[in-house]
Biopython code that builds the backbone (N, CA, C, O; Angstrom):
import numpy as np
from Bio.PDB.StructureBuilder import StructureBuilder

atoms = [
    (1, "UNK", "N", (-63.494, 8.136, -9.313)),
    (1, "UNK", "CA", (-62.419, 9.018, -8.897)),
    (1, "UNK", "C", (-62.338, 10.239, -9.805)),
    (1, "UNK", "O", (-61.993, 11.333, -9.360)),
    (2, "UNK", "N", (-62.650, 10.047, -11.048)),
    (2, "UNK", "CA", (-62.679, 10.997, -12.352)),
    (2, "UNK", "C", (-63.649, 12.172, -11.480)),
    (2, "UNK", "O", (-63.002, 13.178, -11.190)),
    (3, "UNK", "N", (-64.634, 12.178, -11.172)),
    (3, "UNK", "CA", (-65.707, 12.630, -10.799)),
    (3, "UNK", "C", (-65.460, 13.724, -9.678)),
    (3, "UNK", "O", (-65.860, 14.887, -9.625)),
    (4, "UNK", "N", (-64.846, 13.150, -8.989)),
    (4, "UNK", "CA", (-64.220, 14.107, -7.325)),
    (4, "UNK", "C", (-62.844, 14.747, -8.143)),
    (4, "UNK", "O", (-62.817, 15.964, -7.959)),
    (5, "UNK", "N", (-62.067, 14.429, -8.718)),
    (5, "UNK", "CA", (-61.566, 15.815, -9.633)),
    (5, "UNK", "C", (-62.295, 16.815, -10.249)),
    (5, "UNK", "O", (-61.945, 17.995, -10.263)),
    (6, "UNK", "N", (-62.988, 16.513, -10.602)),
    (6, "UNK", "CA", (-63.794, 17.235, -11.223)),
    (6, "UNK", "C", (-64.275, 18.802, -10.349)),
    (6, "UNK", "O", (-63.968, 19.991, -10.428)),
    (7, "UNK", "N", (-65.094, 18.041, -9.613)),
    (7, "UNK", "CA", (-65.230, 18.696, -8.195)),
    (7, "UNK", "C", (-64.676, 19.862, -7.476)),
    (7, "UNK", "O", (-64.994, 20.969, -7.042)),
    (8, "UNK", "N", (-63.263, 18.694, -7.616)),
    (8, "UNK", "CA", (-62.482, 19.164, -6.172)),
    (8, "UNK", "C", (-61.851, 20.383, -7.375)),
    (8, "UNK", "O", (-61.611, 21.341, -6.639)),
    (9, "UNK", "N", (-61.498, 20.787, -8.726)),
    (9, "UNK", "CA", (-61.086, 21.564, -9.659)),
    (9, "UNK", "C", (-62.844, 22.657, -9.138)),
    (9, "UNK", "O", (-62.876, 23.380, -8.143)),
    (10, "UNK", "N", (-63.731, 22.516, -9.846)),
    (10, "UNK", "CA", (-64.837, 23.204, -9.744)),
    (10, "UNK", "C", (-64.687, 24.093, -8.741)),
    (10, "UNK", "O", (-64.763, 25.267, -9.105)),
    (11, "UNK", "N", (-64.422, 23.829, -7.127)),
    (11, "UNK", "CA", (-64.252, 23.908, -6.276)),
    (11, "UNK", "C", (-62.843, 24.860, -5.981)),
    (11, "UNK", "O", (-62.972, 25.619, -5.020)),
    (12, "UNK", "N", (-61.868, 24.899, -6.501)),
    (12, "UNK", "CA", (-61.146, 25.309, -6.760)),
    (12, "UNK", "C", (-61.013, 26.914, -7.484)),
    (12, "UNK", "O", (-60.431, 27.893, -7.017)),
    (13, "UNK", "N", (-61.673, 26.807, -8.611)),
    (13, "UNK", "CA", (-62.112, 27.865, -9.446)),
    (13, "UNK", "C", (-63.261, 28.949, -8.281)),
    (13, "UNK", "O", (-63.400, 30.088, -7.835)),
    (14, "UNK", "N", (-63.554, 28.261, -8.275)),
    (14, "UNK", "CA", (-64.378, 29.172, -7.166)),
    (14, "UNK", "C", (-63.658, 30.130, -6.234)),
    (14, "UNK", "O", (-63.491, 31.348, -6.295)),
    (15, "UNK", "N", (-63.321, 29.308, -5.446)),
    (15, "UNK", "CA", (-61.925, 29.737, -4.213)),
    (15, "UNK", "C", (-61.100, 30.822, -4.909)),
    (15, "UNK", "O", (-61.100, 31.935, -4.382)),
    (16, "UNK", "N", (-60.164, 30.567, -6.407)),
    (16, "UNK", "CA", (-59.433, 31.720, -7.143)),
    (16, "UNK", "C", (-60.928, 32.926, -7.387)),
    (16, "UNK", "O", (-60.666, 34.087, -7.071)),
    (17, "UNK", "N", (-62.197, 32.698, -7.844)),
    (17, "UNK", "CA", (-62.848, 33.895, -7.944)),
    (17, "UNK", "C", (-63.108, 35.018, -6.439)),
    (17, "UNK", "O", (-63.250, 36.241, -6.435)),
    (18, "UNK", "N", (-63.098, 34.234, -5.492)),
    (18, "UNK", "CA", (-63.492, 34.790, -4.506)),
    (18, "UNK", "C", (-61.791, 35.304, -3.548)),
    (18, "UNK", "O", (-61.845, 35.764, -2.408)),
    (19, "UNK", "N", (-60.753, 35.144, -4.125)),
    (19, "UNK", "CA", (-59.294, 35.415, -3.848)),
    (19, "UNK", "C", (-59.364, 36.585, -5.017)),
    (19, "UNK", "O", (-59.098, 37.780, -4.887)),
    (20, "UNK", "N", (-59.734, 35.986, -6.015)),
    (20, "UNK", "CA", (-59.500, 37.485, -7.397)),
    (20, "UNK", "C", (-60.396, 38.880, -6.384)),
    (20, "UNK", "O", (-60.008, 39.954, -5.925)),
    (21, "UNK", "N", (-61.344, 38.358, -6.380)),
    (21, "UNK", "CA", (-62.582, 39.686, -5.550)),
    (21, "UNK", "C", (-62.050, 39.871, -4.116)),
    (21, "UNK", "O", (-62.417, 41.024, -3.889)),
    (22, "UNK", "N", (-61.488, 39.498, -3.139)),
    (22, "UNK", "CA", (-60.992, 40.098, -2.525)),
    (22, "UNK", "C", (-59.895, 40.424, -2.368)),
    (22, "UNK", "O", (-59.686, 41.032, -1.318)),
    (23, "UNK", "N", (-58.906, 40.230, -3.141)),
    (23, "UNK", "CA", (-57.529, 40.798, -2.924)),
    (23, "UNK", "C", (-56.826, 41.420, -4.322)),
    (23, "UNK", "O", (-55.635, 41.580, -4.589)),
    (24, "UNK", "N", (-57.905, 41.675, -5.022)),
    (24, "UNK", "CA", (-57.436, 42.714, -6.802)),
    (24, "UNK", "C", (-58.400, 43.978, -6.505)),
    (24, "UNK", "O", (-58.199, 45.154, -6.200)),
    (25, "UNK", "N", (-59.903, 42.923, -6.811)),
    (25, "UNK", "CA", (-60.889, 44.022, -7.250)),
    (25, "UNK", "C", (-61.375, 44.979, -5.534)),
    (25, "UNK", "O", (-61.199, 46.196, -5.471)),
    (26, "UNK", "N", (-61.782, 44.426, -4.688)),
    (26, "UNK", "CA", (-62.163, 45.746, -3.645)),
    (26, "UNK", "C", (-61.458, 46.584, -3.520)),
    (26, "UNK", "O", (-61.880, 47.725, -3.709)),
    (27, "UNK", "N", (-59.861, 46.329, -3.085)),
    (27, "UNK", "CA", (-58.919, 47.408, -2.605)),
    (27, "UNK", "C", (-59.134, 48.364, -3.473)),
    (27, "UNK", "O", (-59.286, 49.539, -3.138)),
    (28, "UNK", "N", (-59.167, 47.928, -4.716)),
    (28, "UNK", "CA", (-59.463, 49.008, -6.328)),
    (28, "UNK", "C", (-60.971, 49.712, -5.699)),
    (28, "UNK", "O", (-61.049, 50.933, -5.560)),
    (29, "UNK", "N", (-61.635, 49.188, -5.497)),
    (29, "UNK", "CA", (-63.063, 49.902, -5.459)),
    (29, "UNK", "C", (-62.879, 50.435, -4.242)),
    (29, "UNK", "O", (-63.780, 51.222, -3.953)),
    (30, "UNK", "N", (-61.714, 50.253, -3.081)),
    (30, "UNK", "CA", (-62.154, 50.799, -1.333)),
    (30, "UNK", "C", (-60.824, 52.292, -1.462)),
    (30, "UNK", "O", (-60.539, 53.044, -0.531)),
    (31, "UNK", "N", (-60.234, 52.342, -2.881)),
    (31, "UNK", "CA", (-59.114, 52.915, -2.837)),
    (31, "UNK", "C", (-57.957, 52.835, -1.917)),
    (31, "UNK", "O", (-57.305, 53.788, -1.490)),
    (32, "UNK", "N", (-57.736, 51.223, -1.596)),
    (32, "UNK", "CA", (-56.831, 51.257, -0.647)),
    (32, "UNK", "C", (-55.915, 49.788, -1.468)),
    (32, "UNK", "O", (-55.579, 48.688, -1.031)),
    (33, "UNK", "N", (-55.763, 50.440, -2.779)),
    (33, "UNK", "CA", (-54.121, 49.566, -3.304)),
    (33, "UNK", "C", (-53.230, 49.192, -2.658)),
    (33, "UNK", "O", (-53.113, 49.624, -1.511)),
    (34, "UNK", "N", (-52.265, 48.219, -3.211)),
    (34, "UNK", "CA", (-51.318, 47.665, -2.561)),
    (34, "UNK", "C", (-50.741, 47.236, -3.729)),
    (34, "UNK", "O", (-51.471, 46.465, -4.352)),
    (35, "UNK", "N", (-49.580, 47.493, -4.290)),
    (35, "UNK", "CA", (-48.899, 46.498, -5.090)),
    (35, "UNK", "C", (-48.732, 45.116, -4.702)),
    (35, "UNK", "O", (-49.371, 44.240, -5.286)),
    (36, "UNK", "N", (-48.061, 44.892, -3.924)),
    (36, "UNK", "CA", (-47.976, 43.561, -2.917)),
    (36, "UNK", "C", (-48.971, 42.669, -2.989)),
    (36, "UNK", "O", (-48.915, 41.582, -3.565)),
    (37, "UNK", "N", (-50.328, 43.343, -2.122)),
    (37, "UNK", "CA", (-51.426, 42.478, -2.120)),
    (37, "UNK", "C", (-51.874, 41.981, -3.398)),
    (37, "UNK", "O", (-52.317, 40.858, -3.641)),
    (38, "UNK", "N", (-51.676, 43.130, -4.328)),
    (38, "UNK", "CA", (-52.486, 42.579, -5.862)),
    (38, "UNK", "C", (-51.251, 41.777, -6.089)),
    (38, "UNK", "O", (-51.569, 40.740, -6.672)),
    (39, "UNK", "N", (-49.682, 41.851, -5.812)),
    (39, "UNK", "CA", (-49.431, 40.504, -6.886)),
    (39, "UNK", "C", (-49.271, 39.035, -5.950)),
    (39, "UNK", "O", (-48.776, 37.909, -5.986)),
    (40, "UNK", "N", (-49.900, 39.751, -5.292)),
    (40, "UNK", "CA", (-49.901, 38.205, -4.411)),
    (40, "UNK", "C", (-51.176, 37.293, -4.740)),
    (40, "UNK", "O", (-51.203, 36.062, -4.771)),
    (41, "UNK", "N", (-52.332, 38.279, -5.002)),
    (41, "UNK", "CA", (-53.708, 37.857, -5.330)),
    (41, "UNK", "C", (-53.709, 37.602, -6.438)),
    (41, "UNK", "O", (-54.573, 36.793, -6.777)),
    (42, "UNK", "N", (-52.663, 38.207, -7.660)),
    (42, "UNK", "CA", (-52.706, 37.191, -9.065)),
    (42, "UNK", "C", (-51.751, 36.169, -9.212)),
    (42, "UNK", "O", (-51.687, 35.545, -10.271)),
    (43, "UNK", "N", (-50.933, 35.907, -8.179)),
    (43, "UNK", "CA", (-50.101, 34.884, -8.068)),
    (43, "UNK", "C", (-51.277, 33.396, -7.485)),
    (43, "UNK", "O", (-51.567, 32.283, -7.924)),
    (44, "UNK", "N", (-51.601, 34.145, -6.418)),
    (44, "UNK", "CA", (-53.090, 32.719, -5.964)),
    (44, "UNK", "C", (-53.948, 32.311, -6.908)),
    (44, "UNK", "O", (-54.433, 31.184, -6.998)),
    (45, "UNK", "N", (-54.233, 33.714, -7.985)),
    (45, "UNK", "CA", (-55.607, 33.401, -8.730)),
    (45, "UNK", "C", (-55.546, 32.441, -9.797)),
    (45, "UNK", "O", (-56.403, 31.636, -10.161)),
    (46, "UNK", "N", (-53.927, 32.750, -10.416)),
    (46, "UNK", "CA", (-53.241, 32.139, -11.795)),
    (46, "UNK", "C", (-53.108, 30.653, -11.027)),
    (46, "UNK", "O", (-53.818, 29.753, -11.473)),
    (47, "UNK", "N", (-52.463, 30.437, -10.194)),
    (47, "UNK", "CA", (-52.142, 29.490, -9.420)),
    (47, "UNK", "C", (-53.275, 28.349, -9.382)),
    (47, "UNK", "O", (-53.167, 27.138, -9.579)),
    (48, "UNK", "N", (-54.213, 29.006, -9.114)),
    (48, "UNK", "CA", (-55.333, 27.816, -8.931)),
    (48, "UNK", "C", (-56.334, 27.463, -10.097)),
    (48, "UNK", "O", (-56.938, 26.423, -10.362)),
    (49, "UNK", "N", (-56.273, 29.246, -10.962)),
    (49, "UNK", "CA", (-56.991, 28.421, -12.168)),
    (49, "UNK", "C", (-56.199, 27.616, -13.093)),
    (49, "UNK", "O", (-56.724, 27.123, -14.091)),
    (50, "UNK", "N", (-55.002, 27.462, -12.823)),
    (50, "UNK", "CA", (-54.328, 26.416, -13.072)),
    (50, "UNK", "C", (-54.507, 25.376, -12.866)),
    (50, "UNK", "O", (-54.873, 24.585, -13.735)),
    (51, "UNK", "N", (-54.260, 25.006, -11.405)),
    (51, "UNK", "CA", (-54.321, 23.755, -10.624)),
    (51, "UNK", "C", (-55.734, 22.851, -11.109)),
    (51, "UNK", "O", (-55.855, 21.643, -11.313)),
    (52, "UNK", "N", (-56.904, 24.168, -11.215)),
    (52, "UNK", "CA", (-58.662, 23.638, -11.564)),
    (52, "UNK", "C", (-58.667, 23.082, -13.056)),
    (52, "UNK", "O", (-59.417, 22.237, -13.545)),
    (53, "UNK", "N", (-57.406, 23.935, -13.767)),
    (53, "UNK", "CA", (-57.964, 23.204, -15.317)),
    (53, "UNK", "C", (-57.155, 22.368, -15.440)),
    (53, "UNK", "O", (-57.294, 22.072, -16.627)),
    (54, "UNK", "N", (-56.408, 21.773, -15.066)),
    (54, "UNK", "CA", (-55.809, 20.785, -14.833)),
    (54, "UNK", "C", (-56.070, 19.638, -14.183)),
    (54, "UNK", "O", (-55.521, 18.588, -14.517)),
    (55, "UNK", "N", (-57.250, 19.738, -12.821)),
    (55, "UNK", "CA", (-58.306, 18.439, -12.452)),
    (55, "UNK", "C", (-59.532, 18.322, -13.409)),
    (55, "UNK", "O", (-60.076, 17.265, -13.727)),
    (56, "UNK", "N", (-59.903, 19.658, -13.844)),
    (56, "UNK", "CA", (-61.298, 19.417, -14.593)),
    (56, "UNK", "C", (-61.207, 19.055, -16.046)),
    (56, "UNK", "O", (-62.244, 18.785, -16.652)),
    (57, "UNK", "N", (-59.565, 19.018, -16.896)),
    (57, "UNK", "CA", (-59.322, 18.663, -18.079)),
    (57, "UNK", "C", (-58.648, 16.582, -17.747)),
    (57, "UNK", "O", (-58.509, 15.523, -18.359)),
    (58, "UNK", "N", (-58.513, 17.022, -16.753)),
    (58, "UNK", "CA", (-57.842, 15.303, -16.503)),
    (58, "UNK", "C", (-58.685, 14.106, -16.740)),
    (58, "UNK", "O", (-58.184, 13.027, -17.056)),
    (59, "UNK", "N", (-60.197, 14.316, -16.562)),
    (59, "UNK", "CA", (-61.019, 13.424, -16.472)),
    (59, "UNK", "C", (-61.193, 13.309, -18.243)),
    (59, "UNK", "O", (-60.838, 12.307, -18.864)),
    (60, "UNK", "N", (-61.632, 14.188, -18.710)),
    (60, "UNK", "CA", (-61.720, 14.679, -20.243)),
    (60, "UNK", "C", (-60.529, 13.753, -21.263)),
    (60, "UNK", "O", (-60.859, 13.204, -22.314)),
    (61, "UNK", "N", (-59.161, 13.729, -20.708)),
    (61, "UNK", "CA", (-58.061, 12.469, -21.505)),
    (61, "UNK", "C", (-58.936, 11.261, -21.127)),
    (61, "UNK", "O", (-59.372, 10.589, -22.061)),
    (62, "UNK", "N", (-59.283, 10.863, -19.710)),
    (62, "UNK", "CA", (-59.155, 9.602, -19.752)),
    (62, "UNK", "C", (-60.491, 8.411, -20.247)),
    (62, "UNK", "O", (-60.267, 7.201, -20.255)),
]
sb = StructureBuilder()
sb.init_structure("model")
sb.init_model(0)
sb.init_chain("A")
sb.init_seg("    ")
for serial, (resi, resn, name, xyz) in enumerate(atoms, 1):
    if name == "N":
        sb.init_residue(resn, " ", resi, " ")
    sb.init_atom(name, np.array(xyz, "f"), 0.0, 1.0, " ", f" {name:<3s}", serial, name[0])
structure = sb.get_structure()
C-alpha cells in the first residue's frame, strides 16, 4: 500500500507541473495575464505539491 502512495503523490506532482505551465507560465509568455487565473493556478499548484509530499513522505515514517 506504501508503494501506490508513493505513486499516486509522484503522479500528483506531475499534474501541479503541468497546472503550474498552463495556467502561470504561458499566459506570461502568450501576454494574455489574468490575475485570477494565476491565483487560481498557484492555489492548485501549492495545493497539490502539498497533497504529493505528503503521500511521498508518508511511506518514508513508516
Amino acid at each position: 500500500m506504501c508503494e501506490f502512495f508513493r505513486e499516486l503523490g509522484k503522479h500528483l506532482l506531475n499534474l501541479a507541473l503541468l497546472i503550474a505551465g498552463a495556467l502561470i507560465v504561458q499566459p506570461l509568455v502568450n501576454n494574455k495575464f489574468s490575475v485570477s487565473l494565476a491565483l487560481a493556478g498557484t492555489f492548485a499548484y501549492l495545493t497539490l505539491v502539498g497533497l504529493s509530499y505528503i503521500l511521498i513522505s508518508r511511506c518514508d515514517r513508516e
